[in-house]
Steps between C-alpha positions, in 0.01 A plus 500: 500500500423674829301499803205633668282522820152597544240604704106543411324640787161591569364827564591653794783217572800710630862452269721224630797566744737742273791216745315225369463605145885612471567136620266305243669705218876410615379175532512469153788763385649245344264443217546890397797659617487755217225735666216513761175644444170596700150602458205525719185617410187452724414104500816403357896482580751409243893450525725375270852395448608512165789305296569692186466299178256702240499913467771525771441879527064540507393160622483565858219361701211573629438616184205712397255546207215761426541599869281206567690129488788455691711203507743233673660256162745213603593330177524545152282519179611413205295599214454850659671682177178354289248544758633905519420511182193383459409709809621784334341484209151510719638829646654413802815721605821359677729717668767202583611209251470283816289172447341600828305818317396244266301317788344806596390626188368143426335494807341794446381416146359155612472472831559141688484381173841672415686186637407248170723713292802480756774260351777505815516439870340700713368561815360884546261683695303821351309737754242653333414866660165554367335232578746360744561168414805283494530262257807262511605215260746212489667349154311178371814288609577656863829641368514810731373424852181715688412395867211697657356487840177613588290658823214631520637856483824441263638292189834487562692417184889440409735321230643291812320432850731601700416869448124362574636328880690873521174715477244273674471247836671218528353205264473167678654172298203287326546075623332451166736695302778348669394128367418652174910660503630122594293338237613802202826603622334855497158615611262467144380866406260647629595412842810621707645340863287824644142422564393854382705549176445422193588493080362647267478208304598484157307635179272685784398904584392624809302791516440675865281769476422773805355358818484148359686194532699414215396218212690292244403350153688324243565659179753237347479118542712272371419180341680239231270433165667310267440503112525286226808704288804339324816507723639747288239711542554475905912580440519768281192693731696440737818631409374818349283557825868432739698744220182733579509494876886518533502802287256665682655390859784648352373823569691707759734836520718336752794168373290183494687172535371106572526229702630185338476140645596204302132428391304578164306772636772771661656434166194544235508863703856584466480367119210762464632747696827523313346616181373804707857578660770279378723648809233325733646391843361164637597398839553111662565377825574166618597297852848386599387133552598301235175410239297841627618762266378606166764757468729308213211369327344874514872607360489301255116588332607894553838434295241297245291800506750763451395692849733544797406345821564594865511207716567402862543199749337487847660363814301356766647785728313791269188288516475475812600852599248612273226293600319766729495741201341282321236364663390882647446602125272246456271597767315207514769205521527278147687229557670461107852415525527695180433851683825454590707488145241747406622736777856530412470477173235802517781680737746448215290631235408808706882634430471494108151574406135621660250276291574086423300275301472120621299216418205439789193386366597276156423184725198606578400601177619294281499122708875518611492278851598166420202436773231571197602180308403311808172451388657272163668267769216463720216410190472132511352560859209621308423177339441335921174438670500734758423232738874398380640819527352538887637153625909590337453876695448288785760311463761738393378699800652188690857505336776717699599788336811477200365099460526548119152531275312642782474845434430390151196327577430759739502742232312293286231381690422898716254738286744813380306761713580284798888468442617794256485847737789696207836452419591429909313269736743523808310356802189277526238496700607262706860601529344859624286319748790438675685759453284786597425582841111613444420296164131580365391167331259682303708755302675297250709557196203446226314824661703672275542307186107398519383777325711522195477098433181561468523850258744219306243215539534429120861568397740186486713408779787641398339854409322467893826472604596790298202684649592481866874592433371833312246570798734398808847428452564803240370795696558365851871341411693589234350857411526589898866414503536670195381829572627482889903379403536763222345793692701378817803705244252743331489305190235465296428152347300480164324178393437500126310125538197641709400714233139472445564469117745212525215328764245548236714275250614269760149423686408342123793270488381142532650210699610345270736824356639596854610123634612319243775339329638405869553817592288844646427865339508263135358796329718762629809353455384432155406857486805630617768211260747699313479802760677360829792267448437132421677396856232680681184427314417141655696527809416383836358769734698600771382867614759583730528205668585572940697241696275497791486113509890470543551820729236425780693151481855671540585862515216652663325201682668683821270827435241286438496307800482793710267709347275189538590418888568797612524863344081488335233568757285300250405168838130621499455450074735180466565211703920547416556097592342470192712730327811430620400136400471626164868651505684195644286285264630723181856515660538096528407537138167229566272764365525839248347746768626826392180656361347423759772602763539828300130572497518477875801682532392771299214574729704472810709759375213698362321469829836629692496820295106579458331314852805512729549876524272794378488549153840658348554873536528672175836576580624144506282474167701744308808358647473208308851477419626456842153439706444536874357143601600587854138446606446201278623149672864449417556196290878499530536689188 
């Protein structure tokens, strides 16, 4: 786990500001505080920031091979040990035992075709001095992060933008992007609040060659296939593939430890884990506010399995304080509530171990969102004339909001591409409308979902469902926060789910194995009985469950209030009557407005430390610790 920036240049393009460049790498110091390194060769400028995890001693990057590939790695691969071998026994030479070397050699053996036989997350560039070419590639799931920006003179490349905004002009805020962030609660992939930079999306290369501009193509695209197997069949491939992928995300020669939540998929982990290091360290955290904490509930399934567990309650007073932290590592704003358990209980982990294992990913997978059984409720609407189903739209339409049945019908009677945008839907159209200062009626929510309802035009509802969650919510949510809260402490998270083996078992589980028996994930709790403790197996999800709806009622409706009014310089994107209408509405307790306050909030405060003032000095970057927000608007924290 590391970080890199980039820069392709065409010929006769001078090297970037030496000021500029030393910034962009600080910038990101804290996802490799173990070493820097640097090469520049002529087209191409690398630096790196490395955290240590495999061959601590020879695995510093840019690292070299035949004096001809040279290469910038963020992430891990796991079956490296087998593909060395294989490699080796066609006569290429390693002078490391890093999994980096592996890349290059494979690279070098098979060109762009080298990433099939990657099982990991990655994102890497290679700059190849012969026929200088980069080519750059991006895990199938979007684990590890690459944003690029291109001119027509430069590719400018990083592991987090804000090393991009630190090497190149100012990048003006997209109106479009901005709807698309209110609708999501993050900006979908491959977009970003800049205009100019982008994703490399997920299961995608790039290859940039001398004096032209740079290209994508997919080389991995996932789909769901089910086949007719027995059940049995679908557990026990299952387990073998988890034991499998744990094992090999095991891998490390640095402590590895876990996360553990209350829920069957932290714990199928830990169970798996265990047999690899029975001393394995999991770590908890959990809220002060009486019904948000999973901290005795995690105490107890660690005691069950025989593993010790680190744990830890958070007080409104820490959240807040931390809130600027937070929301700077994520360089886009993502307005999750559950960035913030996954913060602290990253910054707790960070004391005991290097590496943690956790959970992301098994929803997706595997049908875990109670969301996916929707489609069961909803199927006697498919028996109605459609004339029928137009006229009770209508007159649901009619019915204030909370009168009971109409969002049912609602539901019921809208086509799924027109209602289900992933696992969060946070403002409408209409509600944005009025929000926004300079709404664009024709940039609307399905822009981005349109294309992969139709790539699913012939799975079932629940699997389209399925489908948009693994193409939007997973890369642009929960893997962003993931990668961004851990390497806020130089941690590096693993994610044994979004293993390409374990997809290629899941994507074949039918419906009818995955939401059944009134519950979600059917098969893989079946999979997993007799290996996580009985109290766990069927439990309700709670995944670190945040207060936000109490606290913006009580203890920090205050800070709320005048971050809103007063402290964000946010009047020309939102009308703030409307917000603040929001917050009083949520603090009467008519309506539950907290998402949406939050995903508001989170921009304001975003906005204060990104738009406000000039982009962060690298100084204040490294600084994390104790940052220098003197520039930033003060919030009263």
């Amino acid at each position: 786990m590391c970080g890199f920036v980039g820069i392709a240049r065409n010929e006769k393009i001078p090297t970037t500001s030496s000021v500029n460049w030393a910034e962009a790498l600080k910038a990101i110091h804290h996802r490799g505080p173990d070493a820097t390194g640097e090469y520049i060769d002529e087209g191409v400028e690398f630096g790196f920031k490395r955290l240590s995890i495999i061959d601590l001693e020879h695995g510093n990057q840019p690292l070299s091979y035949q004096d001809r590939y040279h290469i910038i790695f963020n992430g891990e691969i796991y079956n490296y040990l087998e593909l060395r071998e294989q490699l080796m026994e066609l006569g290429y030479q390693f002078q490391t035992s890093s999994d980096t070397e592996v890349i290059l050699a494979l690279f070098a053996a098979k060109g762009k075709d080298c990433v099939h036989d990657l099982r990991g997350m990655f994102a890497f560039a290679i700059w190849d001095t012969e026929t200088k070419t980069l080519f750059a590639a991006r895990d199938p799931f979007g684990i590890k992060p690459f944003y690029y920006f291109q001119t027509a003179e430069r590719l400018f490349f990083s592991s987090e933008q804000k090393s991009i905004k630190l090497m190149t002009e100012e990048h003006d805020l997209s109106q479009e992007n901005i709807q698309h962030y209110l609708s999501y609660q993050y900006v979908p992939e491959p977009r970003c609040l800049s205009k100019d930079i982008l994703k490399l999306k997920p299961g995608h290369f790039l290859i940039k060659k001398l004096n032209e501009m740079a290209t994508t193509e997919c080389y991995y695209k996932k789909s769901f296939s089910p086949v007719n197997k027995s059940f049995t069949e679908f557990t026990d491939k299952t387990r073998k593939a988890l034991e499998d992928s744990v094992a090999k995300h095991m891998r490390s020669d640095v402590p590895v430890g876990a996360f553990l939540s209350s829920g069957i998929d932290s714990t199928t982990i830990v169970a798996l884990a265990k047999q690899h290091n029975p001393n394995l360290k999991t770590f908890t955290v959990g809220f002060e506010t009486e019904g948000f904490s999973e901290v005795d509930l995690a105490k107890d399934t660690a005691e069950k399995l025989g593993v010790e567990n680190i744990h830890k309650l958070i007080t409104p007073e820490e959240f807040v304080a931390e809130l600027k932290n937070i929301i700077w590592h994520m360089d886009d704003p993502v307005a999750d509530p559950a960035a913030v358990p996954l913060y602290f209980v990253a910054k707790e982990a960070s004391k005991h171990v290097k590496v943690v294992l956790s959970g992301e990913g098994a929803d997706e997978l595997f049908g875990g969102y109670n969301i996916y059984r929707e489609p069961l409720a909803l199927k006697w609407f498919d028996r109605l004339p459609n004339w029928l189903k137009v006229a009770m739209n209508r007159l649901a339409l009619t019915m204030p909001d909370g009168v009971k049945g109409r969002s049912y019908i609602l539901r019921g009677t809208t086509p799924l591409s027109e209602r289900y945008i992933g696992n969060a839907y946070i403002f409408s159209e209409k509600e944005k409308q009025r929000l926004l200062q300079n709404y664009q009626p024709n940039r609307t929510f399905t822009d981005i979902t349109k294309p992969f309802y139709k790539e699913a035009n012939l799975y079932s509802e629940s699997s389209k469902m399925q489908y948009i969650d693994l193409n939007t919510w997973l890369p642009g949510d929960i893997l962003v926060k993931a990668d961004r809260m851990t390497m806020a402490h130089s941690l590096e998270l693993r994610v044994p789910f979004l293993d390409k083996e374990v997809f290629e078992i899941a994507r074949q589980i039918p419906d009818h194995a995955k939401i059944s028996h009134g519950t979600t994930k059917y098969a893989l709790r079946e999979a997993v009985k007799g290996l996580v403790p009985d109290s766990v197996l069927y439990r309700k999800k709670l995944g670190f469950p945040v207060p936000i709806r109490h606290w913006l009622r009580n203890e920090v409706y205050d800070w709320a209030k005048d971050v809103i009014k007063y402290s964000s310089t946010t009047d020309e994107i939102f009308n703030k009557s409307e917000v603040l209408a929001l917050l009083d509405e949520h603090a009467s307790m008519k309506k539950d407005n907290s998402r949406k306050l939050w995903t508001i909030l989170s921009f304001m405060i975003w906005y204060s430390i990104y738009e406000d003032t000039d982009t962060l000095t690298a100084a204040e970057a490294v600084e994390l610790k104790a940052p220098d927000y003197s520039r930033a608007v003060s919030f009263g924290i």
